[in-house]
N, C-alpha and C positions, 0 to 999 in steps of 0.2 A: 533561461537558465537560472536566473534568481528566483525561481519558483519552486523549480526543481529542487535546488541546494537548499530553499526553506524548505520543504515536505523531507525530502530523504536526508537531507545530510551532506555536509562539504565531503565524508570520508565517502560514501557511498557515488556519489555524481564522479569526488578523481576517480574512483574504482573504473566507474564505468566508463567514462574518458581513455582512462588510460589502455582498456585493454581494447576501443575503437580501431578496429583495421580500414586498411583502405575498402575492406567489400562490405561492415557495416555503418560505416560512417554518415552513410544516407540515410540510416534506419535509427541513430542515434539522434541525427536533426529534424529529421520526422518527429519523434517522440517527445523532442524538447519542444519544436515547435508546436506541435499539434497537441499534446497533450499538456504539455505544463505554462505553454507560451498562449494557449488558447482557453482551453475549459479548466482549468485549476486556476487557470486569473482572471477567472471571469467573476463579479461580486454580487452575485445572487447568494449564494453558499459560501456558509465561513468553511475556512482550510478543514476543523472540525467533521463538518456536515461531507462535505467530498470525501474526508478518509472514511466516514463509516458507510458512505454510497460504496465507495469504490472496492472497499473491501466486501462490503455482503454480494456485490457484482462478482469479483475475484472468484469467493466463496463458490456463489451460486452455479459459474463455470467450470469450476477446479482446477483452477491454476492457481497451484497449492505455492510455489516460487514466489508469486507475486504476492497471497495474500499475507503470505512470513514477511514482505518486503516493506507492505501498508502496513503489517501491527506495527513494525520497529519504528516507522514512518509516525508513530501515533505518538512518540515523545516530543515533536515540533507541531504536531496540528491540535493538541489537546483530543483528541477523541479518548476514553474514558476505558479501561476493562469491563463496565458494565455499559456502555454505547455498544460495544464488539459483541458481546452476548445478548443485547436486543435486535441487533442485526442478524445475527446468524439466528434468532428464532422465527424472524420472518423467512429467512434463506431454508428451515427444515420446512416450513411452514408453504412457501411458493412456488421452492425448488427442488426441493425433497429431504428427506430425513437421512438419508445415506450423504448427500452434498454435506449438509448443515454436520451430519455426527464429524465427517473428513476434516473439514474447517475449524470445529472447537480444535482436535487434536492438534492441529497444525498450530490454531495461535497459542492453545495454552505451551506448544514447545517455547513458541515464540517469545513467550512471556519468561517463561521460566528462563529462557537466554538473557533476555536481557535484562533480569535480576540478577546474575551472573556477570555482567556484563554493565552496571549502571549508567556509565558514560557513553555506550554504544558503536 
């Protein structure tokens, strides 16, 4: 959980806490375990280097939710606006040109919110 709240955020983690029912609750411990209790604490890859894996990942799949979730996420792990646009040129590059073009649109929203938004 202290992984979690470093990458996304204390307000993001209560969000998602909060709105846990009893039918996703297993899927919430799952994701804290598995994903942020396991492979994002692992110390081959700085927090950095995972957010711009994981989003040219996100990208290259299109789960367009998640990758809005990794930009905002990129205020705690230092990944760069110009890390996010060397990654999505590999993403048009391995995954296609329609993935990658989906992806800039989604983060440059991304960005622009949280220019809007400074404290997040």
């Amino acid at each position: 959980m202290a992984v979690r709240r470093q990458v996304l955020g204390d307000a993001h983690v209560d969000r998602a806490s909060a709105q846990a029912t009893e039918f996703d609750a297993d899927f919430q411990t799952f994701i804290t375990e598995g994903a942020w209790g396991s492979v994002w604490a692992r110390p081959h890859f700085s927090k950095r280097e995972r957010s711009i894996v994981t989003i040219a990942l996100l990208a290259a799949l299109g789960h367009d939710d998640e990758v809005a979730m990794h930009v905002r996420a990129t205020r705690n792990t230092g990944a760069t606006k110009e890390d996010i646009r060397e990654a999505l040129l590999h993403v048009a590059v391995y995954a296609g040109v329609p993935a990658a073009n989906r992806a800039f649109k989604i983060v440059k929203k991304a960005y622009a919110e949280m220019e809007q938004d400074p404290q997040g």
